[in-house]
MIVEX-390725 format. One record per residue: z, y, x of N, C-alpha, C, CB in turn; residue in three letters. Coordinates in nm, 3 decimals. Glycine has a CB too. Layout:
N
Z; Y; X; Z; Y; X; Z; Y; X; Z; Y; X; ala
...
//
This chain:
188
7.183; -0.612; -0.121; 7.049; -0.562; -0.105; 6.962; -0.666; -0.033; 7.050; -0.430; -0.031; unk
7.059; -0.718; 0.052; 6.974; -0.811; 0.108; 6.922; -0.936; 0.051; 7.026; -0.843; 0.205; unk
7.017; -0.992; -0.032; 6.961; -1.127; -0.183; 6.811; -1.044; -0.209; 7.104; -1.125; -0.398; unk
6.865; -0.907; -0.275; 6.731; -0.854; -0.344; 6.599; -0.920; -0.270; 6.723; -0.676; -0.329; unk
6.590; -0.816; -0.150; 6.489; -0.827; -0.075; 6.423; -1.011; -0.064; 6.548; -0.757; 0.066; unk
6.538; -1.091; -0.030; 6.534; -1.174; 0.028; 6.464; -1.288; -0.093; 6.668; -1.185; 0.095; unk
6.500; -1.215; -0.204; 6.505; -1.300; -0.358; 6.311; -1.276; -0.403; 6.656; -1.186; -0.517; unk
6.283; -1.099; -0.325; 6.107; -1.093; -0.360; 6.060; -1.101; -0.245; 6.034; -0.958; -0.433; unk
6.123; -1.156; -0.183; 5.957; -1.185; -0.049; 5.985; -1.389; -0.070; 6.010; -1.089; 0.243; unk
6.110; -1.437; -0.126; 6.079; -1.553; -0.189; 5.967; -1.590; -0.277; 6.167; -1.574; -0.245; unk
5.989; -1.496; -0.422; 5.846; -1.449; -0.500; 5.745; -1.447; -0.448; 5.835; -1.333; -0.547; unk
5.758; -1.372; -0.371; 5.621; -1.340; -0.311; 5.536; -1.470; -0.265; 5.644; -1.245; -0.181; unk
5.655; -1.538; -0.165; 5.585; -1.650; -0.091; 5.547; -1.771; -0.211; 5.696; -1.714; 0.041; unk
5.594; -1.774; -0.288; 5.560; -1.875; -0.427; 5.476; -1.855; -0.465; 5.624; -1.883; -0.539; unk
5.436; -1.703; -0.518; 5.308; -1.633; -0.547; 5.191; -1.691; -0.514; 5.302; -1.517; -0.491; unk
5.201; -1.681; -0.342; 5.132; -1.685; -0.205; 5.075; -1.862; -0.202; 5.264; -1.634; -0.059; unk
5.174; -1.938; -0.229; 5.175; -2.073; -0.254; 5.110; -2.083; -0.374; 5.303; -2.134; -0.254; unk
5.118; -2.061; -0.481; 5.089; -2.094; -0.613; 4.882; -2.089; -0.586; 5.184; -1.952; -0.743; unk
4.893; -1.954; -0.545; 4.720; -1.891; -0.536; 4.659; -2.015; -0.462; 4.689; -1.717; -0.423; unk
4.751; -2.032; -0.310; 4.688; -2.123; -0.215; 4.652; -2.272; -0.316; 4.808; -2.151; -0.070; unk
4.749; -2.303; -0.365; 4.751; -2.420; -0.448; 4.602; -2.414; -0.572; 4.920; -2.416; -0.529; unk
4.609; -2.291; -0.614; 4.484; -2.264; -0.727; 4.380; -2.286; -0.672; 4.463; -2.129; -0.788; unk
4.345; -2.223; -0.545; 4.253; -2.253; -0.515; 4.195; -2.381; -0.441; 4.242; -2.171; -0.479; unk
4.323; -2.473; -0.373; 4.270; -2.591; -0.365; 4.236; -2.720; -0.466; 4.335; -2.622; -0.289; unk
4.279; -2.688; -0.574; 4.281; -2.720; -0.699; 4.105; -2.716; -0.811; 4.403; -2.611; -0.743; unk
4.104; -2.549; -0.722; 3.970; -2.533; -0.786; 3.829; -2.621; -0.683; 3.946; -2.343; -0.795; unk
3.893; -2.608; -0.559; 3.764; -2.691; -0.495; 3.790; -2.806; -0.457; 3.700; -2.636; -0.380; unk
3.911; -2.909; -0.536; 3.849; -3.053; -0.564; 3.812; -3.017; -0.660; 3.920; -3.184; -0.573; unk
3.876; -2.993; -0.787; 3.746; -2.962; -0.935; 3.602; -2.942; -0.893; 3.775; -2.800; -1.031; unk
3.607; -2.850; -0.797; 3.423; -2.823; -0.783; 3.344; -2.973; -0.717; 3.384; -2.664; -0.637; unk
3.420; -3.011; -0.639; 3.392; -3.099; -0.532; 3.398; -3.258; -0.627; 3.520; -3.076; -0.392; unk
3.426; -3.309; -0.686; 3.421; -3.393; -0.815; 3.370; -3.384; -0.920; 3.504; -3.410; -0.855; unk
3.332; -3.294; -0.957; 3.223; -3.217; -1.059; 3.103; -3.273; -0.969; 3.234; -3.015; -1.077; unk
3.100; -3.172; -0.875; 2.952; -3.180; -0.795; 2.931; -3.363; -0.771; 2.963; -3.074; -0.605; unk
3.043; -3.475; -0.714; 2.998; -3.576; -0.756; 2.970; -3.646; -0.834; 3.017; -3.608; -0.736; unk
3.056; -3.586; -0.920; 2.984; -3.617; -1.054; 2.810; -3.619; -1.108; 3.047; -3.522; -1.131; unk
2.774; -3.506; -1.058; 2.625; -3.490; -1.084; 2.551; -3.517; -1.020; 2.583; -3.399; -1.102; unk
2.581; -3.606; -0.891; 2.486; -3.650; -0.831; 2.435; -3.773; -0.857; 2.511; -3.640; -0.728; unk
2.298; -3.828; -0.833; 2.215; -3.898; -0.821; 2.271; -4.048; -0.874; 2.169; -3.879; -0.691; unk
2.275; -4.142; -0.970; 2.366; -4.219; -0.965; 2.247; -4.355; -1.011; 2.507; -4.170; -1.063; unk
2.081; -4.299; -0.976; 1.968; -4.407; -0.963; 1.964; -4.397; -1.107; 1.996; -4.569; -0.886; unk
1.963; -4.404; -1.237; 1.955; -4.382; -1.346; 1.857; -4.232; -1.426; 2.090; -4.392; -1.360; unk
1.800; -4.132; -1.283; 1.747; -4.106; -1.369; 1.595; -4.113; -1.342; 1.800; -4.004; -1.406; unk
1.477; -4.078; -1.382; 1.368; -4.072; -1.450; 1.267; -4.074; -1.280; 1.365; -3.919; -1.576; unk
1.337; -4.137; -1.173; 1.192; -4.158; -1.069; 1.099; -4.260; -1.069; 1.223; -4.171; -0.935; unk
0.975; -4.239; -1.069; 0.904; -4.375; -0.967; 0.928; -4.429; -0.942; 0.862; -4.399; -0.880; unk
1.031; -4.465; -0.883; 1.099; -4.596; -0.814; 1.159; -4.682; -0.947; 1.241; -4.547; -0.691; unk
1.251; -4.639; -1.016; 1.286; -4.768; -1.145; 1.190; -4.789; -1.208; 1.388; -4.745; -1.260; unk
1.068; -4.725; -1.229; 0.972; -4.771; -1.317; 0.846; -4.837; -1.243; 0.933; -4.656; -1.404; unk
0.806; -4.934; -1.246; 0.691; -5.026; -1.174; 0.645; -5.141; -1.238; 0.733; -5.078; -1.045; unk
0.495; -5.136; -1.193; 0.431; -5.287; -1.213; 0.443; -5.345; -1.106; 0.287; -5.303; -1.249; unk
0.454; -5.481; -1.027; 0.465; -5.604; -0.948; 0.330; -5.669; -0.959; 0.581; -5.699; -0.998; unk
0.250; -5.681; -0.920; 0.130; -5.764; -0.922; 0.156; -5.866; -0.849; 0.012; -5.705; -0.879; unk
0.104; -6.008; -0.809; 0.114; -6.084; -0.733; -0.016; -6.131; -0.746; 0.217; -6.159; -0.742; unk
-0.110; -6.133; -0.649; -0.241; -6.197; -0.664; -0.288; -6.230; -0.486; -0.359; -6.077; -0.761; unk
-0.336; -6.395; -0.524; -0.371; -6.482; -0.389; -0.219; -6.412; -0.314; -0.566; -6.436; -0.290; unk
-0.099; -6.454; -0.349; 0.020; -6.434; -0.237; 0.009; -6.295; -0.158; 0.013; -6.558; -0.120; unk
-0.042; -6.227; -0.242; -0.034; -6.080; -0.197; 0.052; -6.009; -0.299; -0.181; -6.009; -0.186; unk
0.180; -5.930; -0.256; 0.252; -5.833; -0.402; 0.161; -5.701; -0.367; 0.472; -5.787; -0.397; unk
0.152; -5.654; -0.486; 0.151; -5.515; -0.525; 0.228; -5.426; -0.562; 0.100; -5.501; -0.591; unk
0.311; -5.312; -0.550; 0.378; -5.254; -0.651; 0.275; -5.101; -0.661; 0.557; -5.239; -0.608; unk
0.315; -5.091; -0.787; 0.244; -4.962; -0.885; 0.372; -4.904; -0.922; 0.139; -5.008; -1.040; unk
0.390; -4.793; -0.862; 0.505; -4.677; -0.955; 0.497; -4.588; -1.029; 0.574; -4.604; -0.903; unk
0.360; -4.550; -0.968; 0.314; -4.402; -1.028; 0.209; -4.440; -1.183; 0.197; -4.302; -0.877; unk
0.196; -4.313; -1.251; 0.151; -4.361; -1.373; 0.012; -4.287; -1.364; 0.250; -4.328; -1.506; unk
-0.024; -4.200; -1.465; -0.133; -4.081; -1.490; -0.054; -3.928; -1.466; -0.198; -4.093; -1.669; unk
-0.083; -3.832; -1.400; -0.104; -3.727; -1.397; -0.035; -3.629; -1.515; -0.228; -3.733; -1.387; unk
-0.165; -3.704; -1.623; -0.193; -3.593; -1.725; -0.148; -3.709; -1.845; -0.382; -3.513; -1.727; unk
-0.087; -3.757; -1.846; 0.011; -3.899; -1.961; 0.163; -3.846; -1.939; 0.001; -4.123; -1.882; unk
0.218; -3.764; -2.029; 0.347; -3.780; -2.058; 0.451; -3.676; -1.945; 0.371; -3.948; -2.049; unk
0.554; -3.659; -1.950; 0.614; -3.553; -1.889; 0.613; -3.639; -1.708; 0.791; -3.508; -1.982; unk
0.653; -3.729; -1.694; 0.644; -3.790; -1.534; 0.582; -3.859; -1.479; 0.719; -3.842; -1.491; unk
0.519; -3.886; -1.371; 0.422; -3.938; -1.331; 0.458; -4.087; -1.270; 0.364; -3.843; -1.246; unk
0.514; -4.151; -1.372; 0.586; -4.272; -1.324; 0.484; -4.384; -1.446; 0.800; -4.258; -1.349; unk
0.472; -4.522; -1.347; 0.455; -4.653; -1.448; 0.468; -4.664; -1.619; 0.561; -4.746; -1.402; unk
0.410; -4.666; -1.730; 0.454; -4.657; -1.813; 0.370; -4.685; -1.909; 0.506; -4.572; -1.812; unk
0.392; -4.719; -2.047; 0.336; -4.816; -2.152; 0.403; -4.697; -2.269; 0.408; -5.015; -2.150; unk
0.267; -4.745; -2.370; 0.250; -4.646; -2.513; 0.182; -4.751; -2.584; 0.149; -4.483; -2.507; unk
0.250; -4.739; -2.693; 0.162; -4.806; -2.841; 0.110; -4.719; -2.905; 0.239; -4.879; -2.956; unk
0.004; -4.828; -2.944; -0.153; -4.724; -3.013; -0.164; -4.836; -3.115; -0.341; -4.693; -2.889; unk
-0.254; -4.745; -3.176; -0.274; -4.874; -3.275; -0.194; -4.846; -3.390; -0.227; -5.021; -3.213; unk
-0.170; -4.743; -3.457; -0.010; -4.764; -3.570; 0.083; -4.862; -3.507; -0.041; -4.843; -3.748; unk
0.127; -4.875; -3.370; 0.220; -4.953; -3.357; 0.191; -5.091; -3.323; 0.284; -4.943; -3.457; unk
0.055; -5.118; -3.324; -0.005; -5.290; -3.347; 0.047; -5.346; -3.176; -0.247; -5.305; -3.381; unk
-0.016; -5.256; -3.139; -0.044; -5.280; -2.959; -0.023; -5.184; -2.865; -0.185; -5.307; -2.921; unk
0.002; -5.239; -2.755; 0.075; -5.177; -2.627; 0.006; -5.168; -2.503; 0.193; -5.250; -2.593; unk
-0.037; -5.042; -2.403; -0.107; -4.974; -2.316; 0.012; -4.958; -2.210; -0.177; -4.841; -2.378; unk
-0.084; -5.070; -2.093; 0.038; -5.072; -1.952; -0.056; -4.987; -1.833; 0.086; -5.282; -1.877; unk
0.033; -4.931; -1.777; -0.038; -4.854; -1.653; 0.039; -4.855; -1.563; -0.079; -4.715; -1.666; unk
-0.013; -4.901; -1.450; 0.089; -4.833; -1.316; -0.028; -4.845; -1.194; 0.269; -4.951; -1.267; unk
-0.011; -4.688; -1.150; -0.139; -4.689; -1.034; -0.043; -4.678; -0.898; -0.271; -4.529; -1.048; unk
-0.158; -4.668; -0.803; -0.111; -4.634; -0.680; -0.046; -4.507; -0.664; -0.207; -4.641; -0.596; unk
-0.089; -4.397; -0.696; -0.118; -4.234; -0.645; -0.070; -4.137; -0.787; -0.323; -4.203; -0.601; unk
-0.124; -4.184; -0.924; -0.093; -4.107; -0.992; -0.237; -4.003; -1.069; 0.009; -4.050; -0.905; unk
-0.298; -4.112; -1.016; -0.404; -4.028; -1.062; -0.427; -3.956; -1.244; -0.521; -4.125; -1.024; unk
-0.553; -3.859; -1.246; -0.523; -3.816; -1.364; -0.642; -3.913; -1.444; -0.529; -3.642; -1.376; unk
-0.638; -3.918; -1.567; -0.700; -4.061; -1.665; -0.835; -4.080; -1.620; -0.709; -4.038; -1.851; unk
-0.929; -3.953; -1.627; -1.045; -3.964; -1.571; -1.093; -4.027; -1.435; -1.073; -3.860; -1.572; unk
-0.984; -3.999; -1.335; -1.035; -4.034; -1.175; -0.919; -4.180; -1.149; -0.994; -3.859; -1.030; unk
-0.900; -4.252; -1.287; -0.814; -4.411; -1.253; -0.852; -4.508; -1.116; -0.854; -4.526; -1.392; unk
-0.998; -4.487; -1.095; -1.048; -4.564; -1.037; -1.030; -4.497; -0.875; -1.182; -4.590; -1.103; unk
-0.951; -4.416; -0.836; -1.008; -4.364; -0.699; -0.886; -4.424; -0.689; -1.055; -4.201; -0.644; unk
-0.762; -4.489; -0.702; -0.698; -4.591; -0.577; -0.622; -4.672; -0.660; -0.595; -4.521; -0.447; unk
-0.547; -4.806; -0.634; -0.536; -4.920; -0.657; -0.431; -4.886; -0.802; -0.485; -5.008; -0.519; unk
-0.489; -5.015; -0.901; -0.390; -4.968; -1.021; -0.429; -5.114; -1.135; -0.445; -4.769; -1.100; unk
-0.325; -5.119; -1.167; -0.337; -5.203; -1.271; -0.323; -5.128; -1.434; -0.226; -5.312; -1.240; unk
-0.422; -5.191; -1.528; -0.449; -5.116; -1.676; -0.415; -5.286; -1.699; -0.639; -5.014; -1.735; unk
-0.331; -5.237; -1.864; -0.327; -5.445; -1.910; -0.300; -5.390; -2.068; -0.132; -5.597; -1.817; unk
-0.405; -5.423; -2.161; -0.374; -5.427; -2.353; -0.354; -5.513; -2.365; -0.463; -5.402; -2.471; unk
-0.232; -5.484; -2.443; -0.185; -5.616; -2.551; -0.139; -5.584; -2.693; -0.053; -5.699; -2.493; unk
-0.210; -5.724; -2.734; -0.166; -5.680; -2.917; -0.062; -5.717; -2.920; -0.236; -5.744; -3.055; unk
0.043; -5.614; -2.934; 0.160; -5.654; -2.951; 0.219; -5.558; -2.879; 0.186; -5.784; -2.921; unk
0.354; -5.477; -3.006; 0.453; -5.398; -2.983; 0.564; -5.425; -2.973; 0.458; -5.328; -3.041; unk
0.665; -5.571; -2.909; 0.779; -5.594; -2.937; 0.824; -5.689; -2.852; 0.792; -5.619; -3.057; unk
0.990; -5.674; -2.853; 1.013; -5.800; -2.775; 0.961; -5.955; -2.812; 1.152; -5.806; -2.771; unk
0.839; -5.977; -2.753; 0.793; -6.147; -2.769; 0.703; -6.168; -2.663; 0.709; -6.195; -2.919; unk
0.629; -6.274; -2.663; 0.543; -6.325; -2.572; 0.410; -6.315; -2.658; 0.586; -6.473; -2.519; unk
0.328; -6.270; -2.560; 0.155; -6.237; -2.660; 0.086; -6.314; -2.564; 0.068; -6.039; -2.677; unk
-0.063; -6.368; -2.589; -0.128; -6.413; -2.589; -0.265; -6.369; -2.541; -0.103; -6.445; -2.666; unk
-0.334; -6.393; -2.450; -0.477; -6.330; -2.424; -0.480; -6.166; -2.413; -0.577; -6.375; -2.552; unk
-0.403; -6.120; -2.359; -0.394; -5.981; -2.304; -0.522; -5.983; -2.205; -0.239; -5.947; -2.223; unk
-0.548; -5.800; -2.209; -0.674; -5.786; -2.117; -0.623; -5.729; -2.029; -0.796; -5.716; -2.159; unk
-0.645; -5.749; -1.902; -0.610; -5.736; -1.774; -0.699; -5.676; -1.705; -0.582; -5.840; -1.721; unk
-0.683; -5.574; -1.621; -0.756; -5.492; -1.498; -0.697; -5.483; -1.412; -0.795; -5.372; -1.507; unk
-0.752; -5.488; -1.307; -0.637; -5.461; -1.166; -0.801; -5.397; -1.068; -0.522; -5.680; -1.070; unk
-0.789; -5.303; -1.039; -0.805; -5.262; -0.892; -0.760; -5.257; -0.774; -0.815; -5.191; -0.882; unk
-0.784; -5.349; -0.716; -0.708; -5.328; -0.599; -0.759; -5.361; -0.456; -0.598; -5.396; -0.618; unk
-0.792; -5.281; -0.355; -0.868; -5.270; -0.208; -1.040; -5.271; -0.278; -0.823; -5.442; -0.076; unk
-1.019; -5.167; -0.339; -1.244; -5.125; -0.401; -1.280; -5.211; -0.478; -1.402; -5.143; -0.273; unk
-1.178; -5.315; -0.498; -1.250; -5.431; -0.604; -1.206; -5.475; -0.680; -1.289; -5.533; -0.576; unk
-1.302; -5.471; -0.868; -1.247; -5.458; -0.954; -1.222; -5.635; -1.014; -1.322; -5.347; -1.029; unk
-1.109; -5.630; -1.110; -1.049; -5.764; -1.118; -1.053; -5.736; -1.262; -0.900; -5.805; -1.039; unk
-1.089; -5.869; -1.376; -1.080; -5.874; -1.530; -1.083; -5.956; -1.585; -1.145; -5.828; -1.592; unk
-0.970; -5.954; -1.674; -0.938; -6.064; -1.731; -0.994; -6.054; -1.915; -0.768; -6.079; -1.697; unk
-1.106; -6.118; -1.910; -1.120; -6.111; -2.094; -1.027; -6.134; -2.202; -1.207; -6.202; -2.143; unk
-0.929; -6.210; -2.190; -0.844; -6.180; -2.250; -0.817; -6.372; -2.329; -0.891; -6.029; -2.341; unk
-0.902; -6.438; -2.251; -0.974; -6.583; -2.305; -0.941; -6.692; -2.199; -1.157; -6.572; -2.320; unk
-0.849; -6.663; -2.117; -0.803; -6.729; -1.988; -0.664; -6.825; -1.958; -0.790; -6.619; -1.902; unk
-0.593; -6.840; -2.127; -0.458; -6.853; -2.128; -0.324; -6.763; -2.065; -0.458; -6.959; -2.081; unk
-0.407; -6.662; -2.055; -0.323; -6.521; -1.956; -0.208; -6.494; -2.110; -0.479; -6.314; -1.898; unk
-0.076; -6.466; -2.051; 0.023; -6.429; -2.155; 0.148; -6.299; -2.087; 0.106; -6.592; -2.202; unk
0.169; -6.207; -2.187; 0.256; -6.146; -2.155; 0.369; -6.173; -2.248; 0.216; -6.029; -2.142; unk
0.528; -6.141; -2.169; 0.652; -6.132; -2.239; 0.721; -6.058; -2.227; 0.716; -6.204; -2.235; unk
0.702; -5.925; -2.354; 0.833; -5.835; -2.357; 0.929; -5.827; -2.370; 0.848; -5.780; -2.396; unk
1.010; -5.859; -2.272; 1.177; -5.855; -2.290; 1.237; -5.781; -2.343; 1.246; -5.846; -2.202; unk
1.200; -5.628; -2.324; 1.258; -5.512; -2.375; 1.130; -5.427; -2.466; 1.323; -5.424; -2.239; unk
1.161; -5.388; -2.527; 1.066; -5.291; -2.623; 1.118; -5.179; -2.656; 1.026; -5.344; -2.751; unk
1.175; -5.057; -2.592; 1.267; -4.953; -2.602; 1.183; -4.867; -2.734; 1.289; -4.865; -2.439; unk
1.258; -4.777; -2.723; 1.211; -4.660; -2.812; 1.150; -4.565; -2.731; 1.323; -4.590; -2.890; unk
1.081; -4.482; -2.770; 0.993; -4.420; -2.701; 1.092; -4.323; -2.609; 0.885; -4.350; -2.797; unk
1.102; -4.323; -2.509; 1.172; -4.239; -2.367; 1.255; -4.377; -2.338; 1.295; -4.060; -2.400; unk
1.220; -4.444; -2.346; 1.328; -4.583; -2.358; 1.258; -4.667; -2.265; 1.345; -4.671; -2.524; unk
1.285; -4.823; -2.210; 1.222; -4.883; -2.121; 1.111; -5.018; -2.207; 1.345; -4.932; -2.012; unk
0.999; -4.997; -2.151; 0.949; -5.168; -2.215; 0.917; -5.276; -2.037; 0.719; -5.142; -2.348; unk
0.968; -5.341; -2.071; 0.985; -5.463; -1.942; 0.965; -5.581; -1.986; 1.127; -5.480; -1.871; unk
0.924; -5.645; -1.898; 0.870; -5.788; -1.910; 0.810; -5.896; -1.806; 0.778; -5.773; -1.989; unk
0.705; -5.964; -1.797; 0.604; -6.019; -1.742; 0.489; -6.106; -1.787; 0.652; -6.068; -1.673; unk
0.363; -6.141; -1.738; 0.260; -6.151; -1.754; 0.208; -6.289; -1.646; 0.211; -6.013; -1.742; unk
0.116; -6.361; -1.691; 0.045; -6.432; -1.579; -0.071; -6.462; -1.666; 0.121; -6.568; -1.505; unk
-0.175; -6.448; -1.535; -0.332; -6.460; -1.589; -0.427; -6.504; -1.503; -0.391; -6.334; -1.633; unk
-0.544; -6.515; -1.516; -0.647; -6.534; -1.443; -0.730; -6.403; -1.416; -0.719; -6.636; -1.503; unk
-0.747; -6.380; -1.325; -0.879; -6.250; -1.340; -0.995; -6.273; -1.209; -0.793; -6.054; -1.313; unk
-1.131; -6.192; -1.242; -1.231; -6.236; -1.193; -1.304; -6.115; -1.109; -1.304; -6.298; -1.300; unk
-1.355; -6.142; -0.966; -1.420; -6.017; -0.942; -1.535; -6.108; -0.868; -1.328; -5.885; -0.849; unk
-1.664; -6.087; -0.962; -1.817; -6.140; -0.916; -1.792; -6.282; -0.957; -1.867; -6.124; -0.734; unk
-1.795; -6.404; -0.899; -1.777; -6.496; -0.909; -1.664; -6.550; -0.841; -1.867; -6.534; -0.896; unk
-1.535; -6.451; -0.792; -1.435; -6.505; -0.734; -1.329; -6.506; -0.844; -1.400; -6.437; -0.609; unk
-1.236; -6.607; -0.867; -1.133; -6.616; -0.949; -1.026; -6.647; -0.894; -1.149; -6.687; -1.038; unk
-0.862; -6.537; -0.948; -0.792; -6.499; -0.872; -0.654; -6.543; -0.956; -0.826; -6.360; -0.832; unk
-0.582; -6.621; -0.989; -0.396; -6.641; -1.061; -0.363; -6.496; -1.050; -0.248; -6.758; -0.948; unk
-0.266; -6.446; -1.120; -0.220; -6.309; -1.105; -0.055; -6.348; -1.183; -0.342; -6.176; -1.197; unk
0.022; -6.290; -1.131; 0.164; -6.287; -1.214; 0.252; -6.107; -1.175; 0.286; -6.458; -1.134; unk
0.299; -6.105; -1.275; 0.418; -6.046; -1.231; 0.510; -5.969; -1.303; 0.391; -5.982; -1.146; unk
0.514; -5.906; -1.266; 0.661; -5.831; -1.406; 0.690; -5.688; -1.388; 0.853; -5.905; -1.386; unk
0.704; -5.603; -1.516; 0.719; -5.462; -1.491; 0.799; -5.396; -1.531; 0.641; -5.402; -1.517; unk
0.848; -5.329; -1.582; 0.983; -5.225; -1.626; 0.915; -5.075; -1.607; 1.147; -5.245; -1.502; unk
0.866; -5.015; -1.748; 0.800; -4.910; -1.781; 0.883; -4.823; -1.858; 0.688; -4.943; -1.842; unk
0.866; -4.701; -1.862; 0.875; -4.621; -1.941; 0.747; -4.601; -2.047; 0.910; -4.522; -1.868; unk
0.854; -4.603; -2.163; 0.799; -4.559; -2.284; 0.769; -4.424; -2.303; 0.875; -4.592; -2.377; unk
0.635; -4.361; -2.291; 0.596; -4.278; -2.317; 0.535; -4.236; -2.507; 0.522; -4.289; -2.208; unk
0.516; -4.127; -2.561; 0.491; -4.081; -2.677; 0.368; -4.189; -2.740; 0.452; -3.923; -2.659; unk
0.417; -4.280; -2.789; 0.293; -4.325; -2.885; 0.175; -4.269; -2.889; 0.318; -4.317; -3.008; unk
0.069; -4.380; -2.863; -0.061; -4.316; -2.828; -0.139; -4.220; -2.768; -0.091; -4.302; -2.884; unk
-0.049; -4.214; -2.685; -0.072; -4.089; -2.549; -0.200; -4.160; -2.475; 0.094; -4.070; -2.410; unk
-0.216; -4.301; -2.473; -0.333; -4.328; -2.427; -0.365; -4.412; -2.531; -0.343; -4.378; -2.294; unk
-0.526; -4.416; -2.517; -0.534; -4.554; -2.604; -0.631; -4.622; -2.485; -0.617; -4.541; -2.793; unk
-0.659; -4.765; -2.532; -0.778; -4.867; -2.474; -0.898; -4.799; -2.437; -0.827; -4.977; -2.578; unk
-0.951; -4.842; -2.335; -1.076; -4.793; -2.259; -1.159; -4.874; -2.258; -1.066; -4.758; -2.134; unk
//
């Protein structure tokens, strides 16, 4: 009688073990899962997407995009045009399309949808109340490295001349945008 006994409170304690075991089992699963889903910089902030300005040895960065352009309010470029040409934005704040001008931001068209180097791009930069422009007639050039698909990245860089009154200013720098829906903006 005594095996018996002795044979189910063995059971028992295996039982007892087995559960303890299930459940530590289940919360590394949870606990590796959950790292799994964390943050791994890959997805969709402000921060991976930016313009770089460099003008008179001053940087700029632009993260934020428009407001009211596309699902996030991050840096980002759309072709208009059937595809001809490409619309760069990256502001300070995020403003919405109408109120661009209330804090610092660079706008830049270029003909041209693809990985290459273009030619006479038009350039805007606002930046500290004063507006900067490049006609597009200055030897200023951009080079798209990347030309994603639309939710995809377009990256590159640019150097130009731009002008505010009679002051003239070198400008360079390089951006990594999100591709937003074709012709979500066009030229202004």
């Amino acid at each position: 009688m005594y095996h018996f006994f002795h044979s189910l409170e063995t059971t028992r304690r295996i039982k007892d073990y087995m559960k303890h075991l299930q459940f530590i089992v289940m919360i590394l699963l949870a606990s590796l899962l959950s790292f799994c889903a964390c943050d791994d910089g890959s997805d969709e902030k402000s921060e991976n997407y930016y313009v770089k300005v460099t003008m008179d040895g001053t940087e700029y960065t632009f993260t934020r995009g428009l407001s009211d352009a596309g699902d996030e309010n991050v840096a980002f470029g759309n072709s208009y045009n059937s595809g001809a040409s490409t619309v760069i934005i990256g502001t300070e704040d995020g403003p919405a399309q109408e109120d661009i001008e209330v804090g610092d931001y660079l706008y830049m068209r270029v003909d041209g949808a693809t990985a290459a180097i273009f030619t006479e791009p038009y350039i805007s930069l606002y930046i500290d109340s004063e507006s900067w422009k490049d006609s597009g007639t200055s030897g200023s050039y951009v080079t798209f490295t990347e030309y994603g698909e639309v939710g995809g990245v377009i990256s590159g860089t640019f150097n130009g001349t731009v002008t505010h009154d009679s002051d003239t200013q070198s400008v360079s720098g390089s951006f990594r945008l999100k591709r937003i829906e074709d012709d979500t903006v066009a030229p202004k």
